[in-house]
C-alpha positions in Angstrom: 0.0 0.0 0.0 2.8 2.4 0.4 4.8 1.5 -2.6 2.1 1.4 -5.3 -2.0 2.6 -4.3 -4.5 2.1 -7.3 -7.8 4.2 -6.9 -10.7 4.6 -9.8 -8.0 4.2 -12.2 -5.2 6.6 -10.5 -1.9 5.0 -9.6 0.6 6.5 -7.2 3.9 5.4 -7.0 5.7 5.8 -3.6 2.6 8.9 -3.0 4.0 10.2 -6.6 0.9 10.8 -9.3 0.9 12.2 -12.8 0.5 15.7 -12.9 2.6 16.4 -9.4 5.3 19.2 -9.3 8.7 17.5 -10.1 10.5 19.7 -7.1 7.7 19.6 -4.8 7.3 15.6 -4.6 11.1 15.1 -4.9 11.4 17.3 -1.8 9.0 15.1 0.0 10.8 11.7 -1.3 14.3 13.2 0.2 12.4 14.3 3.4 10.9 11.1 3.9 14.5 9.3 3.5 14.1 7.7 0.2 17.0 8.6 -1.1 20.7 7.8 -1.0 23.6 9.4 -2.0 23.7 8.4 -5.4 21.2 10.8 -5.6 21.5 11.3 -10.2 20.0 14.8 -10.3 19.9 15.0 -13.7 18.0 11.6 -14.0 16.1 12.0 -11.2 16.6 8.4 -10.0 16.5 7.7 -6.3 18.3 4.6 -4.9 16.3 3.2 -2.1 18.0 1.1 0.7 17.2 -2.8 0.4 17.1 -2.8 3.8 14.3 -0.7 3.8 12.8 -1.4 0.7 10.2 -3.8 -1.0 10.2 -6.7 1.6 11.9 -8.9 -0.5 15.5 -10.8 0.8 16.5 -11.3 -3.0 16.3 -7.2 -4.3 19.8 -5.4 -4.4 18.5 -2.6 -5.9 15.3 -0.1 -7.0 15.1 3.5 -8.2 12.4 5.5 -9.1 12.5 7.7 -11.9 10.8 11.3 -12.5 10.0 12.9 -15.3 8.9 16.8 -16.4 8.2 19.7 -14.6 4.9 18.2 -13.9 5.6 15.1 -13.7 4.7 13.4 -17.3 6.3 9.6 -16.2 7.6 7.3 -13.3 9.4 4.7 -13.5 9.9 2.4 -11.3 12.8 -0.6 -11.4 13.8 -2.9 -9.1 17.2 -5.8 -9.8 17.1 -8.3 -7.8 19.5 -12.0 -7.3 17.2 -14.6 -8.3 13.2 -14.7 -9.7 10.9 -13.5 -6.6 7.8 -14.9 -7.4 5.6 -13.2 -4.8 7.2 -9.8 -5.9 6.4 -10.5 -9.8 3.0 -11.5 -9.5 2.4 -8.0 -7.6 3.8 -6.0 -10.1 1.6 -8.1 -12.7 -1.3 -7.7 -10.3 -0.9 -4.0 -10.6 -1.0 -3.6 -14.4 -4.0 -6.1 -14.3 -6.1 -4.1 -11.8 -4.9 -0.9 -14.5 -6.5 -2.7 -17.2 -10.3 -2.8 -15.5 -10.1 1.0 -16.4 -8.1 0.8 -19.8 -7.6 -1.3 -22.5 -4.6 -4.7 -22.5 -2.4 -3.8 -25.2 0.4 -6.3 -24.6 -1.1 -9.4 -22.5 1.5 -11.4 -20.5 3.6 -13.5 -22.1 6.9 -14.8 -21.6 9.5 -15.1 -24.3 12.6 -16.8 -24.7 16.0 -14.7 -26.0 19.1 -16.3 -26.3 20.6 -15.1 -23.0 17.5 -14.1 -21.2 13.4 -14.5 -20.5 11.6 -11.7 -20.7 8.1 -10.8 -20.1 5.7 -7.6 -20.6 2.6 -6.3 -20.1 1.0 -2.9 -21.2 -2.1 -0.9 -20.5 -3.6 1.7 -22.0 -6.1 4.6 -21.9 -7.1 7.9 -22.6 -4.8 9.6 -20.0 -2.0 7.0 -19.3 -0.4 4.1 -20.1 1.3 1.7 -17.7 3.6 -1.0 -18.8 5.3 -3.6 -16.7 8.8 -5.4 -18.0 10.8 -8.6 -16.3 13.9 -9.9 -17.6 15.6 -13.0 -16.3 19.0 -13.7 -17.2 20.5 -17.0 -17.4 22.2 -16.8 -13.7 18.6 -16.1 -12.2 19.3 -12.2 -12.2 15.9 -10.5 -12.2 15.2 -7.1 -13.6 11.5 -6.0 -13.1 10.1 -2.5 -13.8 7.2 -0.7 -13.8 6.3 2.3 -15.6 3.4 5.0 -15.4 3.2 7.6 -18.1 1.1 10.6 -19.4 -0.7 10.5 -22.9 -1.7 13.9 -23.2 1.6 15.5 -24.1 3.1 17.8 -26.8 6.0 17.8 -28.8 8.5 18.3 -26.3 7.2 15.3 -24.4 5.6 17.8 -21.4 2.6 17.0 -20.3 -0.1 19.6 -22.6 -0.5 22.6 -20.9 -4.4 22.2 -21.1 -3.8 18.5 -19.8 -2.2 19.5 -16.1 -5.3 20.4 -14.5 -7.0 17.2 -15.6 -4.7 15.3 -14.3 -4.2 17.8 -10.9 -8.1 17.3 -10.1 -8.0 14.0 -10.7 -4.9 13.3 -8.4 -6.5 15.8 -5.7 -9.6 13.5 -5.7 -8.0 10.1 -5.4 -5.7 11.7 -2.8 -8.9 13.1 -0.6 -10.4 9.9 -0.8 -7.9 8.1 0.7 -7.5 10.4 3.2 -11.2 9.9 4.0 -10.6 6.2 4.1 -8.2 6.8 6.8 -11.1 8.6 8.4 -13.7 5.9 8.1 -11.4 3.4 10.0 -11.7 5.4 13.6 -14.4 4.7 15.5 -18.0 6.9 15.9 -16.7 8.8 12.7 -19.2 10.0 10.4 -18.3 10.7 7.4 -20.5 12.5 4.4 
Protein backbone atom coordinates (compact mmCIF):
# COMPACT_ATOMS: atom_id res chain seq x y z
CA UNK A 1 0.00 0.00 0.00
CA UNK A 2 2.83 2.41 0.36
CA UNK A 3 4.77 1.50 -2.63
CA UNK A 4 2.08 1.40 -5.33
CA UNK A 5 -2.04 2.60 -4.29
CA UNK A 6 -4.46 2.09 -7.31
CA UNK A 7 -7.80 4.16 -6.91
CA UNK A 8 -10.74 4.64 -9.84
CA UNK A 9 -8.03 4.23 -12.16
CA UNK A 10 -5.19 6.57 -10.46
CA UNK A 11 -1.92 5.02 -9.58
CA UNK A 12 0.63 6.47 -7.20
CA UNK A 13 3.88 5.39 -6.99
CA UNK A 14 5.70 5.85 -3.64
CA UNK A 15 2.59 8.87 -2.96
CA UNK A 16 3.98 10.24 -6.58
CA UNK A 17 0.86 10.77 -9.27
CA UNK A 18 0.94 12.17 -12.77
CA UNK A 19 0.53 15.67 -12.92
CA UNK A 20 2.59 16.45 -9.45
CA UNK A 21 5.26 19.21 -9.31
CA UNK A 22 8.73 17.48 -10.12
CA UNK A 23 10.51 19.69 -7.12
CA UNK A 24 7.73 19.58 -4.78
CA UNK A 25 7.26 15.60 -4.56
CA UNK A 26 11.07 15.10 -4.89
CA UNK A 27 11.35 17.25 -1.85
CA UNK A 28 8.97 15.09 0.04
CA UNK A 29 10.84 11.69 -1.32
CA UNK A 30 14.26 13.20 0.18
CA UNK A 31 12.39 14.30 3.37
CA UNK A 32 10.88 11.05 3.86
CA UNK A 33 14.47 9.35 3.53
CA UNK A 34 14.13 7.67 0.24
CA UNK A 35 17.03 8.63 -1.11
CA UNK A 36 20.66 7.83 -1.00
CA UNK A 37 23.58 9.38 -2.04
CA UNK A 38 23.70 8.39 -5.38
CA UNK A 39 21.18 10.79 -5.59
CA UNK A 40 21.48 11.26 -10.20
CA UNK A 41 19.99 14.80 -10.33
CA UNK A 42 19.89 15.03 -13.70
CA UNK A 43 17.96 11.56 -14.01
CA UNK A 44 16.06 11.98 -11.21
CA UNK A 45 16.65 8.40 -10.02
CA UNK A 46 16.53 7.68 -6.30
CA UNK A 47 18.34 4.62 -4.88
CA UNK A 48 16.34 3.23 -2.12
CA UNK A 49 18.04 1.11 0.66
CA UNK A 50 17.23 -2.79 0.35
CA UNK A 51 17.09 -2.76 3.81
CA UNK A 52 14.33 -0.70 3.75
CA UNK A 53 12.77 -1.39 0.73
CA UNK A 54 10.23 -3.81 -0.97
CA UNK A 55 10.22 -6.68 1.55
CA UNK A 56 11.94 -8.89 -0.52
CA UNK A 57 15.45 -10.79 0.76
CA UNK A 58 16.50 -11.28 -2.97
CA UNK A 59 16.31 -7.19 -4.25
CA UNK A 60 19.82 -5.44 -4.40
CA UNK A 61 18.46 -2.60 -5.86
CA UNK A 62 15.32 -0.13 -6.96
CA UNK A 63 15.11 3.46 -8.18
CA UNK A 64 12.38 5.54 -9.06
CA UNK A 65 12.52 7.73 -11.86
CA UNK A 66 10.82 11.33 -12.48
CA UNK A 67 9.99 12.95 -15.29
CA UNK A 68 8.93 16.77 -16.41
CA UNK A 69 8.20 19.75 -14.60
CA UNK A 70 4.95 18.19 -13.93
CA UNK A 71 5.59 15.10 -13.71
CA UNK A 72 4.68 13.35 -17.28
CA UNK A 73 6.31 9.58 -16.23
CA UNK A 74 7.64 7.28 -13.29
CA UNK A 75 9.38 4.65 -13.50
CA UNK A 76 9.85 2.36 -11.29
CA UNK A 77 12.84 -0.61 -11.44
CA UNK A 78 13.83 -2.90 -9.07
CA UNK A 79 17.18 -5.79 -9.79
CA UNK A 80 17.05 -8.31 -7.85
CA UNK A 81 19.48 -11.97 -7.25
CA UNK A 82 17.17 -14.55 -8.26
CA UNK A 83 13.24 -14.67 -9.67
CA UNK A 84 10.88 -13.51 -6.62
CA UNK A 85 7.84 -14.91 -7.40
CA UNK A 86 5.65 -13.22 -4.84
CA UNK A 87 7.20 -9.78 -5.85
CA UNK A 88 6.41 -10.51 -9.80
CA UNK A 89 2.98 -11.53 -9.46
CA UNK A 90 2.39 -8.05 -7.57
CA UNK A 91 3.82 -5.99 -10.12
CA UNK A 92 1.57 -8.13 -12.71
CA UNK A 93 -1.29 -7.68 -10.28
CA UNK A 94 -0.88 -4.00 -10.64
CA UNK A 95 -0.97 -3.62 -14.41
CA UNK A 96 -4.01 -6.07 -14.28
CA UNK A 97 -6.12 -4.06 -11.81
CA UNK A 98 -4.86 -0.87 -14.52
CA UNK A 99 -6.50 -2.75 -17.20
CA UNK A 100 -10.28 -2.77 -15.46
CA UNK A 101 -10.13 1.01 -16.45
CA UNK A 102 -8.07 0.80 -19.78
CA UNK A 103 -7.56 -1.34 -22.45
CA UNK A 104 -4.62 -4.66 -22.49
CA UNK A 105 -2.39 -3.77 -25.22
CA UNK A 106 0.44 -6.30 -24.61
CA UNK A 107 -1.07 -9.35 -22.53
CA UNK A 108 1.50 -11.40 -20.47
CA UNK A 109 3.59 -13.47 -22.09
CA UNK A 110 6.95 -14.79 -21.62
CA UNK A 111 9.46 -15.10 -24.32
CA UNK A 112 12.64 -16.82 -24.66
CA UNK A 113 16.03 -14.73 -26.00
CA UNK A 114 19.08 -16.31 -26.30
CA UNK A 115 20.59 -15.07 -22.95
CA UNK A 116 17.45 -14.14 -21.18
CA UNK A 117 13.37 -14.49 -20.53
CA UNK A 118 11.60 -11.69 -20.66
CA UNK A 119 8.07 -10.83 -20.06
CA UNK A 120 5.66 -7.63 -20.60
CA UNK A 121 2.56 -6.26 -20.13
CA UNK A 122 0.99 -2.89 -21.22
CA UNK A 123 -2.11 -0.90 -20.55
CA UNK A 124 -3.59 1.73 -22.01
CA UNK A 125 -6.08 4.64 -21.88
CA UNK A 126 -7.08 7.85 -22.65
CA UNK A 127 -4.75 9.62 -20.01
CA UNK A 128 -1.99 7.00 -19.29
CA UNK A 129 -0.40 4.14 -20.11
CA UNK A 130 1.29 1.69 -17.67
CA UNK A 131 3.63 -1.03 -18.80
CA UNK A 132 5.31 -3.59 -16.68
CA UNK A 133 8.80 -5.44 -18.00
CA UNK A 134 10.81 -8.63 -16.29
CA UNK A 135 13.86 -9.87 -17.59
CA UNK A 136 15.61 -13.02 -16.32
CA UNK A 137 18.96 -13.74 -17.20
CA UNK A 138 20.53 -16.98 -17.44
CA UNK A 139 22.21 -16.83 -13.72
CA UNK A 140 18.55 -16.12 -12.24
CA UNK A 141 19.27 -12.16 -12.17
CA UNK A 142 15.90 -10.46 -12.22
CA UNK A 143 15.19 -7.14 -13.57
CA UNK A 144 11.55 -5.96 -13.13
CA UNK A 145 10.09 -2.53 -13.77
CA UNK A 146 7.18 -0.72 -13.83
CA UNK A 147 6.28 2.31 -15.55
CA UNK A 148 3.38 5.01 -15.43
CA UNK A 149 3.18 7.56 -18.12
CA UNK A 150 1.06 10.62 -19.42
CA UNK A 151 -0.66 10.48 -22.94
CA UNK A 152 -1.66 13.89 -23.18
CA UNK A 153 1.62 15.48 -24.13
CA UNK A 154 3.10 17.84 -26.82
CA UNK A 155 6.03 17.80 -28.79
CA UNK A 156 8.55 18.29 -26.27
CA UNK A 157 7.24 15.25 -24.41
CA UNK A 158 5.60 17.78 -21.44
CA UNK A 159 2.56 17.01 -20.27
CA UNK A 160 -0.06 19.56 -22.64
CA UNK A 161 -0.47 22.60 -20.86
CA UNK A 162 -4.39 22.18 -21.11
CA UNK A 163 -3.78 18.46 -19.82
CA UNK A 164 -2.23 19.51 -16.09
CA UNK A 165 -5.35 20.36 -14.45
CA UNK A 166 -7.03 17.23 -15.55
CA UNK A 167 -4.70 15.26 -14.27
CA UNK A 168 -4.16 17.78 -10.93
CA UNK A 169 -8.06 17.28 -10.09
CA UNK A 170 -7.96 14.02 -10.68
CA UNK A 171 -4.94 13.28 -8.38
CA UNK A 172 -6.51 15.82 -5.73
CA UNK A 173 -9.58 13.49 -5.74
CA UNK A 174 -7.97 10.11 -5.44
CA UNK A 175 -5.69 11.70 -2.78
CA UNK A 176 -8.86 13.14 -0.63
CA UNK A 177 -10.42 9.93 -0.78
CA UNK A 178 -7.93 8.14 0.73
CA UNK A 179 -7.49 10.41 3.25
CA UNK A 180 -11.22 9.94 3.97
CA UNK A 181 -10.62 6.24 4.09
CA UNK A 182 -8.23 6.84 6.79
CA UNK A 183 -11.07 8.56 8.37
CA UNK A 184 -13.71 5.95 8.13
CA UNK A 185 -11.45 3.38 9.97
CA UNK A 186 -11.74 5.40 13.61
CA UNK A 187 -14.38 4.68 15.54
CA UNK A 188 -17.96 6.87 15.91
CA UNK A 189 -16.74 8.80 12.70
CA UNK A 190 -19.24 10.01 10.36
CA UNK A 191 -18.25 10.74 7.37
CA UNK A 192 -20.52 12.51 4.35
Amino acid sequence: MDLFRIEEGNLSILGVMIGDDYKEQRDRLIKEGISSETWILNKGSILINPETGVSTRYLKEATITLDGICINRITFQADFSSYPNDVADSFLGITKEMAKFGIPVIKPNWQVLDDRIVNQYRTHSALWDVEVNMSISGSGETSISLELSANLTDGNSQIAVDAVSVYTSLSKLTRRNWQLEKYCHKSGTIVF
